[in-house]
C-alpha positions in Angstrom: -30.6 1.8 0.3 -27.5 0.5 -1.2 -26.6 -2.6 0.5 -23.0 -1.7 -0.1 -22.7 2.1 0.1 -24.5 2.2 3.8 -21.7 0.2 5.3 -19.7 2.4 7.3 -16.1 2.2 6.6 -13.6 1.4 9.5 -10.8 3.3 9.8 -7.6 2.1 11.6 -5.3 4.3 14.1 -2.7 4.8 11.7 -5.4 6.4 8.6 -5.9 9.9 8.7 -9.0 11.2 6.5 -9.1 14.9 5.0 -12.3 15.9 2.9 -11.7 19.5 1.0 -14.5 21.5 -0.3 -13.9 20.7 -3.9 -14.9 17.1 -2.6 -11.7 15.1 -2.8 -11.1 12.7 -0.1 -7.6 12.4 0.8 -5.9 9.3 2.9 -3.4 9.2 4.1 -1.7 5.9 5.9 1.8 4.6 6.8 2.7 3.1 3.3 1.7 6.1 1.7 -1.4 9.1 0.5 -4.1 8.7 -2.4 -6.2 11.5 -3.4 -10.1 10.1 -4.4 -12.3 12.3 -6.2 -16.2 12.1 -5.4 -19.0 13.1 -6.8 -20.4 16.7 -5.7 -23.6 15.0 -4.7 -22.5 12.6 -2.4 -21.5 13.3 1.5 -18.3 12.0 3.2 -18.2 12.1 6.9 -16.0 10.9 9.6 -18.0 9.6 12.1 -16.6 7.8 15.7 -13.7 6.7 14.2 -15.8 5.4 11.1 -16.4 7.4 7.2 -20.1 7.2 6.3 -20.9 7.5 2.9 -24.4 9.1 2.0 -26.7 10.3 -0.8 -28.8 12.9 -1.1 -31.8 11.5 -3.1 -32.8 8.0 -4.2 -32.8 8.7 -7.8 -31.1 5.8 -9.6 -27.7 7.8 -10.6 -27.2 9.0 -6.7 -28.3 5.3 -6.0 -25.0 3.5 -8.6 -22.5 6.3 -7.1 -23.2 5.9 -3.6 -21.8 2.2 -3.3 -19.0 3.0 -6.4 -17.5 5.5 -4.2 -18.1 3.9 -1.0 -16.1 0.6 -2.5 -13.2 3.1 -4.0 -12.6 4.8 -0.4 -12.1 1.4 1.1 -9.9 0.3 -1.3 -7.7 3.4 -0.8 -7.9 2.9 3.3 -7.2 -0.5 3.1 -4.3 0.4 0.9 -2.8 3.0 2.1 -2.8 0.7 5.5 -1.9 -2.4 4.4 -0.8 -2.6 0.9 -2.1 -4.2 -1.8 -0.2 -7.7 -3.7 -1.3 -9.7 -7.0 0.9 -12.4 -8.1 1.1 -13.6 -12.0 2.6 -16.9 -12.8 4.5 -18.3 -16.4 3.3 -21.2 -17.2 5.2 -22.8 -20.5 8.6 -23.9 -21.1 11.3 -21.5 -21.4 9.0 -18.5 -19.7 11.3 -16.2 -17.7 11.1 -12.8 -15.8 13.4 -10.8 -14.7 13.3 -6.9 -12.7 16.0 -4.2 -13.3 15.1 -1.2 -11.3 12.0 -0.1 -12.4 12.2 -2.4 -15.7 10.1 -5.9 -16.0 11.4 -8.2 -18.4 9.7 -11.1 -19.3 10.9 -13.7 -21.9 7.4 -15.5 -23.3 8.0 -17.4 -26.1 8.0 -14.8 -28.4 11.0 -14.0 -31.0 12.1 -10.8 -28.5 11.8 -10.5 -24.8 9.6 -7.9 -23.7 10.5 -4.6 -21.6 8.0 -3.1 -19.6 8.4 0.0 -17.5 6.6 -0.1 -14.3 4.7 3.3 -13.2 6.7 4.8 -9.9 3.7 3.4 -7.5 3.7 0.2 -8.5 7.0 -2.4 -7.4 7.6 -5.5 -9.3 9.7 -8.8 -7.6 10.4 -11.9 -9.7 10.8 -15.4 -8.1 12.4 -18.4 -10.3 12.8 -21.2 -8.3 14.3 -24.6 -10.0 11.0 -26.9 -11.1 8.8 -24.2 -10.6 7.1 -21.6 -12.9 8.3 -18.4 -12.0 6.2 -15.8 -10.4 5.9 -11.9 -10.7 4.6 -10.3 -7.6 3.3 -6.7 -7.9 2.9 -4.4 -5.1 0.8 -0.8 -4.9 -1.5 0.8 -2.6 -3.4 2.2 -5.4 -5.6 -1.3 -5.9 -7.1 0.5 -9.5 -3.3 0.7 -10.7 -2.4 -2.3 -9.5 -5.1 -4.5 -11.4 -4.3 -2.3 -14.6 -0.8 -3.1 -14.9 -1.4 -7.0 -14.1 -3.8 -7.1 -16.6 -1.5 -5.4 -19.2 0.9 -8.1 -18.1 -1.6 -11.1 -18.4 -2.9 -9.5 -21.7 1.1 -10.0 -23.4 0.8 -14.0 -23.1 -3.1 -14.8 -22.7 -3.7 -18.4 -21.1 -4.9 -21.0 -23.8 -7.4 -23.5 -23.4 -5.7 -26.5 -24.5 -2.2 -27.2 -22.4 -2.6 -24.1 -20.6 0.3 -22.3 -21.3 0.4 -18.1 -20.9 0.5 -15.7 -18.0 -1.8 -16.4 -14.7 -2.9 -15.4 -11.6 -1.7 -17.4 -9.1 -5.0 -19.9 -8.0 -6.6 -18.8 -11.3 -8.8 -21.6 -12.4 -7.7 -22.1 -16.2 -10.8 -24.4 -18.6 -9.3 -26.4 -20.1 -10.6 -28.4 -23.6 -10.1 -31.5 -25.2 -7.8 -31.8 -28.4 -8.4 -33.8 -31.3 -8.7 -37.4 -31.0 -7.7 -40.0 -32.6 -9.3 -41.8 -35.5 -9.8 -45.1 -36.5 
């Protein structure tokens, strides 16, 4: 049994779970709804206040989708209750970011400030505080989405290993290398 896939999934007051025949689970929460698609072969059930994932056989492919999907309908429960949040931080001089509407722009040492556009379930917040690196907060309830467009962000500037400069997660261990020393 999947160690993973056989934990039952706890639902909170506010969550409301819908299952339709073609097999996509819909939830539905106070910050907002997400629609998961699951695999014909595996069962979703609402059970006392709990959704039970199961599988149908043990062969090896029912085996891998019964904790994938079990993992993805958490996610969207605890999303679509709580929220979901990843912060990013500059580090190097002269690394700035600014939000306009729906617009991210981030200033990153490169010739031209980049633009990006942020998809409509995703919200973006930048914090510059004097002496401090500033810090882009993003905020979704689709958690898939969410680590996607951090990534994209993280992928514009990547973190070198020697003074450590680029884009972060904030508490992201960076390993760092020596440079060159000195000869005789």
């Amino acid at each position: 049994m999947s160690r993973i896939g056989k934990l039952p999934i706890s639902l909170p007051d506010n969550v409301q779970i819908e299952v339709s025949n073609d097999n996509n689970v819909t939830v539905k929460g106070p910050k907002g709804t997400l629609v998961v698609p699951v695999d014909r072969d595996i069962n979703v059930a609402t059970e006392d206040g709990q959704l039970v994932v199961t599988r149908p056989t043990e062969q090896k492919r029912h085996k891998a989708m019964h904790g994938l999907y079990r993992s993805l309908l958490s996610n969207a429960v605890d999303g679509v209750s709580n929220g979901l949040e990843k912060k990013l931080e500059l580090v190097g001089v002269g690394y700035k970011a600014a939000v306009s509407g729906t617009t991210l722009e981030l200033s990153l040492g490169y010739s031209h400030n980049i633009f990006l556009a942020m998809p409509a379930e995703v919200t973006a917040t930048a914090l510059t505080e004097k002496g401090k690196n500033p810090i882009v907060t993003l905020t979704s309830i689709d958690k898939q989405l969410l680590g996607q467009v951090a990534a994209k962000i993280r992928s514009l500037r990547k973190v070198e290993p020697y003074k450590g400069k680029g884009v972060r997660f904030v508490g992201e261990q960076i390993r760092r290398k020596a440079g060159k020393t000195a000869s005789k």
